[in-house]
C-alpha positions as CSV (number, residue, x, y, z in Angstrom):
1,X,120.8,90.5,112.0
2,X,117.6,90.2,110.1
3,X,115.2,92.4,109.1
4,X,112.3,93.0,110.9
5,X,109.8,92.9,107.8
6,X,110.2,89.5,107.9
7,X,107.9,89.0,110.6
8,X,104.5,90.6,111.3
9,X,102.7,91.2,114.6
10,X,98.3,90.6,114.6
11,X,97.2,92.3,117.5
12,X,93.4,92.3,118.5
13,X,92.6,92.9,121.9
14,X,89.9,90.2,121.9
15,X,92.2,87.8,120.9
16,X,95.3,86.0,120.8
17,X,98.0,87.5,119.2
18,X,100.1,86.2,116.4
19,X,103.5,86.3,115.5
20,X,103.5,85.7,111.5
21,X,107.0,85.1,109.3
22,X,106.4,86.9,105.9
23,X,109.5,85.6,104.5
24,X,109.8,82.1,102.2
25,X,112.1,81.0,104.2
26,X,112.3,79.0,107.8
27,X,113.4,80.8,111.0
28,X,113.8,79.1,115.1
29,X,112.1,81.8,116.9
30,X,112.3,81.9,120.8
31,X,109.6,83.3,122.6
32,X,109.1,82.3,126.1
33,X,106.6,83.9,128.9
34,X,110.5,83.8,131.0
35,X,113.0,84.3,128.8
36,X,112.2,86.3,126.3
37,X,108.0,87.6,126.0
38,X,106.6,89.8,124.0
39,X,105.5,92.9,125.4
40,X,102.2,95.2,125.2
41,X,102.9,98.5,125.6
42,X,99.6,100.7,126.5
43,X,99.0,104.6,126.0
44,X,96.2,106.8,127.3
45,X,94.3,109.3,125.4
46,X,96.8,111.6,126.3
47,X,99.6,109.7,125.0
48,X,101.3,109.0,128.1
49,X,102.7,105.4,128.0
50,X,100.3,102.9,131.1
51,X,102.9,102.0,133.8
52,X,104.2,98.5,133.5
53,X,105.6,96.0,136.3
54,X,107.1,92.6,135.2
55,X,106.2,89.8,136.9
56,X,109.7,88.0,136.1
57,X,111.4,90.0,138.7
58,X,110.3,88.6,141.9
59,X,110.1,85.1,140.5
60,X,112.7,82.6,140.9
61,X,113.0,80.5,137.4
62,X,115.8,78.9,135.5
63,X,116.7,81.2,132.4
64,X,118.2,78.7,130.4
65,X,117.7,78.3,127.2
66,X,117.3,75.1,126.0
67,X,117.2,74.1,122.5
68,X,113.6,72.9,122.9
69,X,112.7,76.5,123.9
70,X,113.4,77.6,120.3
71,X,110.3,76.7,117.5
72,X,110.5,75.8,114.6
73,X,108.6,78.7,111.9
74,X,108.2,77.8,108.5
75,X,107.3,80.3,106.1
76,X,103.4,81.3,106.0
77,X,103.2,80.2,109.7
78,X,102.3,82.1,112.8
79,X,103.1,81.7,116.5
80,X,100.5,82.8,119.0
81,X,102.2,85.0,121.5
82,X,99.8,86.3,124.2
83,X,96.2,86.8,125.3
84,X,95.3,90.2,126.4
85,X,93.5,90.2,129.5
86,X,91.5,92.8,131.8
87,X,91.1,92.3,135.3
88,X,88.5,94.5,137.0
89,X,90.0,95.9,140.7
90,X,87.4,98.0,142.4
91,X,87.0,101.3,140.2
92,X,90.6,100.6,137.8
93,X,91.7,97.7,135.6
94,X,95.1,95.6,135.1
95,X,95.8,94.5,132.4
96,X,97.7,91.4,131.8
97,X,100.3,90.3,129.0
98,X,102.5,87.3,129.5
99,X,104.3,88.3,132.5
100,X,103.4,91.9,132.4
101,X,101.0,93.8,134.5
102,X,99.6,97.3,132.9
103,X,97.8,99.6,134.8
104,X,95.9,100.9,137.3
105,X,93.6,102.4,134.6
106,X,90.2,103.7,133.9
107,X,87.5,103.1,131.8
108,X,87.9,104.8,128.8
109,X,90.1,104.4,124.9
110,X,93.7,103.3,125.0
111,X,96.1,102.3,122.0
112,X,97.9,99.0,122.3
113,X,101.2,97.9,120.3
114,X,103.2,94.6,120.7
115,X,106.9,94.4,120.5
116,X,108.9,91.7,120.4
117,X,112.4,92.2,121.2
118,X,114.5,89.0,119.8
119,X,118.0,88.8,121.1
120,X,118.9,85.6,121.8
121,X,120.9,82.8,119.3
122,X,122.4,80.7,121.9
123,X,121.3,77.4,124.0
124,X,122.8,75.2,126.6
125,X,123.7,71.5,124.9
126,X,122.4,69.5,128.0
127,X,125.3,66.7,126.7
128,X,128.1,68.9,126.3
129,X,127.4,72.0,128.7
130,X,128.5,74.3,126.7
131,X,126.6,77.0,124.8
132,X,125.6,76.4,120.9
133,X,124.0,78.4,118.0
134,X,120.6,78.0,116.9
135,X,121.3,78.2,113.5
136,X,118.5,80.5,111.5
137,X,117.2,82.3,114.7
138,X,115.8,85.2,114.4
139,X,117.5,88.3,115.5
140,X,115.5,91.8,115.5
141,X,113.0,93.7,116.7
142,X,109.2,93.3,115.3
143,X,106.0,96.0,116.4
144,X,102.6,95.2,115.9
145,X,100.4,98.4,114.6
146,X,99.0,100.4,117.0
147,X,95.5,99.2,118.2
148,X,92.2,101.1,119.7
149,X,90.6,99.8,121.8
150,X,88.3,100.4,125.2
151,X,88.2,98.9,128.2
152,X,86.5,97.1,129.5
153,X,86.9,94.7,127.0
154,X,84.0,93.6,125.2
């Protein structure tokens, strides 16, 4: 297993966030919006943790991973994960992340973080059928520093 440091999460809620590799060296990272997102994870001024559905689990999708599902990410580089976005619902907002939905909440100052959860080494040779390793994926866990920020989004 790697360590985490070797990766950085940029989070700004008015943007796209990034995925960066600190390291000098090359890693095959897999993110996908089915098999393996990021996710945001949103707390109140309370500190209690915004409830959170996936989207995933009423969806029908193939979840295999193909080797064209890992990326190549030289050292330096950065992957752009997701796009926070706010969806205004009468007096509440959702909030959307990949295939996550955050919320009902209010108007008012939350803290965001991103983590990204990297588990998977393995992909399906389409020739052979059988399962291979991608050699240099990463394996860990990386979390993005915790963010302010106010919604709505400005």
């Amino acid at each position: 297993m790697k360590k985490s440091e070797t990766f950085s999460i940029e989070l700004d809620p008015s943007k796209t966030a990034t995925l960066k590799n600190q390291s000098g060296q090359t890693y095959f990272i897999l993110h996908d919006a089915y098999l393996q997102p990021s996710r945001l994870e949103v707390t109140g001024a309370d500190g209690s943790l915004a409830p959170s559905v996936d989207s995933r689990a009423t969806k029908k999708f193939d979840n295999t991973v193909r080797k064209s599902a890992f990326r190549r990410l030289d050292a330096g580089a950065t992957l752009p994960l997701f796009e926070l976005e706010a969806i205004e619902r009468e007096s509440a907002f959702e909030l959307r992340w990949g295939p996550f939905r955050i919320g009902p909440l209010r108007r008012g100052s939350y803290t965001a973080t991103v983590v990204w959860d990297s588990r998977e080494t393995h992909y399906l040779d389409e020739d052979t059928q059988k399962k291979r390793v991608q050699e240099g994926a990463f394996v860990g866990t990386v979390r993005s520093a915790a963010v302010s920020f106010r919604l709505p989004l400005h």
